[in-house]
N, C-alpha and C positions, 0 to 999 in steps of 0.2 A: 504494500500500500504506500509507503512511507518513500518508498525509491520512485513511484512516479511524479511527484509533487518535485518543482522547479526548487532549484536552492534557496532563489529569495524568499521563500516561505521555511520557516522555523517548523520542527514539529518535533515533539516529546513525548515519547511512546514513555507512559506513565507506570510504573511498577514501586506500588507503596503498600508494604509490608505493617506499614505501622496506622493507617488509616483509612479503615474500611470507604467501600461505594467511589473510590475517587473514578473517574472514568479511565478507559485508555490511552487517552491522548490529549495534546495540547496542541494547536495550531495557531501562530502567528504570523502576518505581514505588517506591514507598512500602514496597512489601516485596520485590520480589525483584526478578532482573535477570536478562538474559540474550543470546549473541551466538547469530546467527545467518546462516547461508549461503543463499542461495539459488539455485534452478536453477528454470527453465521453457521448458515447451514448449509451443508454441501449439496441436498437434495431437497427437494418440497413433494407434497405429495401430488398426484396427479390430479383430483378432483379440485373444482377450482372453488369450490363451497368448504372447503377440507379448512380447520383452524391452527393457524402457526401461532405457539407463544411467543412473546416477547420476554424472554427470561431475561429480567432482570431483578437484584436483590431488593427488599427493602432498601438497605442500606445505600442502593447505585438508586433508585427512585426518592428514594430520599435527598440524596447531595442533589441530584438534577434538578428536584423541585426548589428544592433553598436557592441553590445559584442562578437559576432562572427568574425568579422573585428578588434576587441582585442586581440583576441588569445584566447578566451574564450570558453570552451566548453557550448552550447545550444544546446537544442534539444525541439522540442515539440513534444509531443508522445498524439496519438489519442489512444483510448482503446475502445473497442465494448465486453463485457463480456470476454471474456478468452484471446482474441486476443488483442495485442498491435503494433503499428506504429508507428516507431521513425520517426520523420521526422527534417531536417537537412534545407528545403529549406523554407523559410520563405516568398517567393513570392508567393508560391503553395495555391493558394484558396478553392479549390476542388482535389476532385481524384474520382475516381469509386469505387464502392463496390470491386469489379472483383480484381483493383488495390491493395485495404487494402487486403484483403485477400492472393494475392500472395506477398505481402509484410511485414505481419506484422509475430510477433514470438507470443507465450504462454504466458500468464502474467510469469508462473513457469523461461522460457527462458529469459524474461527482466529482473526478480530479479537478474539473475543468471550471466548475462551481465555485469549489471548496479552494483554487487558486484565485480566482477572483474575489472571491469575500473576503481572503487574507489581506487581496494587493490593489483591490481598487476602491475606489467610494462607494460606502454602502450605505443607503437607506435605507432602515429597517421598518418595515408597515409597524403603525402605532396596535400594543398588545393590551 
């Protein structure tokens, strides 16, 4: 993940032993920053009505929600081989296969995203 992303973007693949729920990662540019969690599954099931959890712990839905009520950009992004899911709501336990699909971008689209929110001017829609 970390080797696609341009050098001018910072990223700190996160491993902290001593403080639960922190996410995987840290991303910064020039303009904005952001931590992120992730989950993946190498397969989905084939029915498109079929329910994917979103495992994540108390403890990662907890720091998401504080820091997000910080002003903080979070995200946890689900991945299934090529396909990526940003997701924003941290109550969300499940979704659909049907759902990721009509929702998620190209791994190629989130690099390309996730380089531009670090490095360019970003407006964020009022939350």
């Amino acid at each position: 993940m970390h080797k696609h992303l341009p050098k001018e973007v910072y990223r700190w693949k996160i491993n902290d032993p001593y403080h639960g729920g922190v996410p995987d990662a840290f991303y910064s540019g020039i303009q904005n920053h952001c931590f992120v969690e992730y989950k993946y599954k190498d397969v989905l099931p084939k029915k498109l009505t079929s329910k994917i959890k979103l495992e994540l712990s108390a403890q990662q839905r907890n720091w998401l929600k504080l820091q997000k009520t910080n002003n903080l950009f979070v995200y946890a992004v689900f991945a299934c081989q090529d396909h990526v899911y940003v997701i924003e709501d941290f109550e969300l336990k499940e979704f659909t296969v049907a759902d990721f699909y009509n929702k998620a971008t190209t791994f190629k689209e989130y690099i390309s995203a996730l380089t531009k929110f670090c490095m360019e001017k970003y407006n964020e829609p009022q939350r």
